[in-house]
C-alpha positions in Angstrom: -73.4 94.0 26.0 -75.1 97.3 24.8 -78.1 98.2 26.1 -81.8 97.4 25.0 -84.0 99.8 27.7 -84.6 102.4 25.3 -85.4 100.4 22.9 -88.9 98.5 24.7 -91.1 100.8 26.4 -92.7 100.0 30.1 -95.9 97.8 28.5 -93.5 95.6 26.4 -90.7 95.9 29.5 -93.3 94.7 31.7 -95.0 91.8 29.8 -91.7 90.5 28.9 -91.0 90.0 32.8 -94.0 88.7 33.5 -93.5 86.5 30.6 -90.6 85.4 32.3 -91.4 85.1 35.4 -94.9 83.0 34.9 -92.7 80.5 33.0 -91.7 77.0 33.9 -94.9 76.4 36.4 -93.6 79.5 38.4 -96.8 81.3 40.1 -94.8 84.6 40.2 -97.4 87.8 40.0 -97.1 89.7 37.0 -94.9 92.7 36.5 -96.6 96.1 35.6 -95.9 98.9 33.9 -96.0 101.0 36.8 -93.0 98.6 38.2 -90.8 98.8 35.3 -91.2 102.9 35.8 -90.2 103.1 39.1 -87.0 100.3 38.8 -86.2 102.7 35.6 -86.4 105.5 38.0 -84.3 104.0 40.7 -81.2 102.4 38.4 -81.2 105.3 36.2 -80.9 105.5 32.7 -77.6 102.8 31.5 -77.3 103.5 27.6 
């Protein structure tokens, strides 16, 4: 599957996982853009 991270920036990365997350009744806390950074930052870039 080829990849889509360079295609959604941190905002829309981040509201899409919260999205997600907040979903089905799940009380999850939201994810930030600040979050999707640093995960970005860790894993590297896979294009």
């Amino acid at each position: 599957m080829p990849g889509f991270g360079n295609r959604l920036n941190d905002d829309e990365v981040a509201a899409l996982a919260s999205f997600v997350r907040s979903g089905w009744t799940n009380n999850a806390s939201a994810v930030t853009a600040a979050d999707v950074k640093a995960v970005r930052a860790t894993i590297g870039a896979h294009e």
